[in-house]
N, C-alpha and C positions, 0 to 999 in steps of 0.2 A: 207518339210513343217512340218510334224510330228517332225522331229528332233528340229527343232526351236523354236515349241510349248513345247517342253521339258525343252529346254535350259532356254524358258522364265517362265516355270514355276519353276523351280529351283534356278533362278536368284530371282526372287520373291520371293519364299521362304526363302532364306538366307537372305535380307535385311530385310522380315519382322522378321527374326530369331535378327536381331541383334538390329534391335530398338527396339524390344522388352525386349532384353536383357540390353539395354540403360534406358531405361522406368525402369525397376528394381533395375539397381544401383543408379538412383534417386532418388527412393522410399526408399531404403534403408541406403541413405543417410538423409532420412527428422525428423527430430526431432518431437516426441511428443508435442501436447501442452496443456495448462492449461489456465485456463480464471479464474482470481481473482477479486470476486464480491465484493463489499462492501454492507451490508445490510443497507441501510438507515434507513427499519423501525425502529427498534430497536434502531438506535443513536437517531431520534427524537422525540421518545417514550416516554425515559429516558431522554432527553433535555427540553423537556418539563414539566415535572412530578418536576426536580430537579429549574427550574424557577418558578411553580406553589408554593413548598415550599416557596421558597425566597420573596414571592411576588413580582415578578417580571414578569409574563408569559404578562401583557397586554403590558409592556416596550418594548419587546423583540418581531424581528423576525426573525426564522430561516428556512432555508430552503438547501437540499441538491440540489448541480448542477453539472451538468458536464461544466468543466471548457472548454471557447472558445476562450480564448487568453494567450499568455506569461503575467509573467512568471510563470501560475502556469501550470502542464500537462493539459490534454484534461481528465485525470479521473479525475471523483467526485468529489467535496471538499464540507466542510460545510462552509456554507455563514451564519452569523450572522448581523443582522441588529439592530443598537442600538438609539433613539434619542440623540440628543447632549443635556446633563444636562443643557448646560449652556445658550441654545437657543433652545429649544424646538421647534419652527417654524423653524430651520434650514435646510439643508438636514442628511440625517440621516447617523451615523459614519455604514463603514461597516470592518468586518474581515472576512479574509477567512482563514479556518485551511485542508489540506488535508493530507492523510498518502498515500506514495505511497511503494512497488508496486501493480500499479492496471491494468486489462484488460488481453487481451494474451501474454504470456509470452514462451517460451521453457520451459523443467524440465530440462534444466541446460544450466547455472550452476545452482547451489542451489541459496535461498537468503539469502544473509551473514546479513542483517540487513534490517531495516526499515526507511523510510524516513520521518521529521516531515517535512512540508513545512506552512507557518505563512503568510498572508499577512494580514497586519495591514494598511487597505484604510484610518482608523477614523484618525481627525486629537485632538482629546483630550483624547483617550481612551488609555490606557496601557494593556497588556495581560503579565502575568506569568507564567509560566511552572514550575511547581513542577513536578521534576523527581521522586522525593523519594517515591513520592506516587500516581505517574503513576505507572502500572501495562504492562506486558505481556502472554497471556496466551497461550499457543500452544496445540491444538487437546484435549481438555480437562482435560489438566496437570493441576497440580497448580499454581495458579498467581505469577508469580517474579519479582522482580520491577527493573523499567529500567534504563537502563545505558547508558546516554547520548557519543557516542564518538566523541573526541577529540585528537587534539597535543598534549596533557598534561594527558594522563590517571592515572588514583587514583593509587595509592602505596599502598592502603589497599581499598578494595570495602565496608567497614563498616565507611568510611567517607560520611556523607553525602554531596550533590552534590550542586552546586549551583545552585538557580532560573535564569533559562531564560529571557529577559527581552524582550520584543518585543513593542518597539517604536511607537507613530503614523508616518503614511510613510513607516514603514521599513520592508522590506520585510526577516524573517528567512529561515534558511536551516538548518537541522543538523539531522544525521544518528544514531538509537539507537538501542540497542541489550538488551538482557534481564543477571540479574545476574550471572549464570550459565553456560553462554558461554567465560566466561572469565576464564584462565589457566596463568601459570607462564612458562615464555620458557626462552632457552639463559641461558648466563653465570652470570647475570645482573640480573633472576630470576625475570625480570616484567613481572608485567598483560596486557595480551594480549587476544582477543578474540580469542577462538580455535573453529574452524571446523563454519557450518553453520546454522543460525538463523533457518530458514525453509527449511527443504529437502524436495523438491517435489516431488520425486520418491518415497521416502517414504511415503508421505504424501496422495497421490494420491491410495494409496493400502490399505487404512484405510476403517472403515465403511463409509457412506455415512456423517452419525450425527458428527462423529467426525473430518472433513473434514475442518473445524474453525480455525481460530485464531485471537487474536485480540490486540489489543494496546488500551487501557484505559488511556486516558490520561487528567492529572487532571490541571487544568489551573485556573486561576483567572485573572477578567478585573474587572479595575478599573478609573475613571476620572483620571487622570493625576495630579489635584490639591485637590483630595478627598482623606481623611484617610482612613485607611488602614479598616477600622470597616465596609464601607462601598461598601467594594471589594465583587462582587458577584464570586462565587466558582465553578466550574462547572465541572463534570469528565463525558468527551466525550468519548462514546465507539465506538470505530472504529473497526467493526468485517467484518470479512471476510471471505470465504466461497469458496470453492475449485469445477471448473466445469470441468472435464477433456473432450477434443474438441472432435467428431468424426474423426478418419481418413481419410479422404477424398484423396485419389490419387492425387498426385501431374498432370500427364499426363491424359489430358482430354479424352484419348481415354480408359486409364484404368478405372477412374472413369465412366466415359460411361458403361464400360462393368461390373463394380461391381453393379449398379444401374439396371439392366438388371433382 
């Protein structure tokens, strides 16, 4: 009886030896994460402030939402509410602008760039994108202005770029980097984007304050049959903000036991 009691404590032992040791290689298999906020106050702050000039703040409403249907993600975007000039008793034109990436994410890969996404609902209203005087800033660098990419990238980065045009109806997509991540590679010696937008490994070892960055992006809406004088200008700041996740045990009996 004593011997059997041995056996099965032994036997036990070892199984619990090896899930345990299972439990570990999955832990050390689980990647880090990062959660990327976007700070709304601040965009509507300054959205505001720059309508109040225009006189425009009673025309206009905006509001940040988390988006609940394709095709824009489930992050954030800003929602702009405009009346229709040409029938004020209408329903009202809307745009939705987001930048993504947004929410949890791994620290890799890194983020090679940033996403503009454009939904243009209004059915009279036009939006423009001026890249040249959209901005990116990283971790409290200096601001560098962005660089739409494309099939067709610039042969010299001192050309300026062309305006974006976003349709009513028409939904945009397009991925940008900032001036300085573009290098000459190949035989061909074109411009190409070298290494990545945002290193989050990096990025994440920083102070807390400098843990930012953000895409400044400077757009104009306009009536569709209204002159150009009467295009309201608007530089939306889409800042963002770095929360690195607690590690929490993948294996609910280890986290069990760290929480102990």
């Amino acid at each position: 009886m004593t011997t059997d009691i041995l056996i099965l404590t032994v036997y036990f032992i070892c199984v619990a030896y090896v899930l345990y040791q299972i439990a570990l290689a999955q832990e050390a298999q689980r990647d880090d994460q990062v959660d990327i906020h976007l700070k709304p106050d601040i965009l509507m702050t300054q959205l505001a402030a720059q309508l109040q000039q225009q006189g425009r703040a009673e025309a206009f409403a905006a509001e940040v939402l988390p988006s609940a249907n394709p095709p824009l993600d489930r992050s954030p975007f800003l929602q702009l509410q405009i009346p229709n000039p040409r029938q004020p008793e209408a329903a009202i034109e809307t745009l939705e602008l987001q930048v993504l990436p947004q929410g949890t994410r791994p620290l890799q890969p890194p983020i090679k760039a940033l996403e503009v996404r454009v939904l243009n609902r209004s059915q009279t209203i036009q939006l423009y994108i001026d890249w040249d005087r959209s901005s990116i800033t990283r971790f409290n660098n200096q601001a560098q202005r962005v660089i739409r990419l494309s099939n067709t990238l610039p042969v010299e980065l001192f050309q300026p770029q062309v305006f974006s045009v976003v349709n009513p109806g028409q939904l945009f997509n397009v991925a940008v980097t900032l001036e300085s991540a573009f290098g000459r590679s190949g035989e061909a010696q074109s411009l190409q984007p070298q290494g990545p937008l945002i290193d989050l490994e990096k990025a994440i070892k920083m102070p807390q304050p400098l843990q930012i960055y953000s895409l400044k992006l400077l757009v104009w809406l306009k009536p569709v049959t209204a002159p150009d004088d009467q295009a309201i200008r608007l530089l939306l700041p889409f800042i963002f903000e770095l929360e690195v996740l607690p590690d929490l045990p993948a294996v609910p009996i280890l986290r069990w036991l760290t929480n102990r």
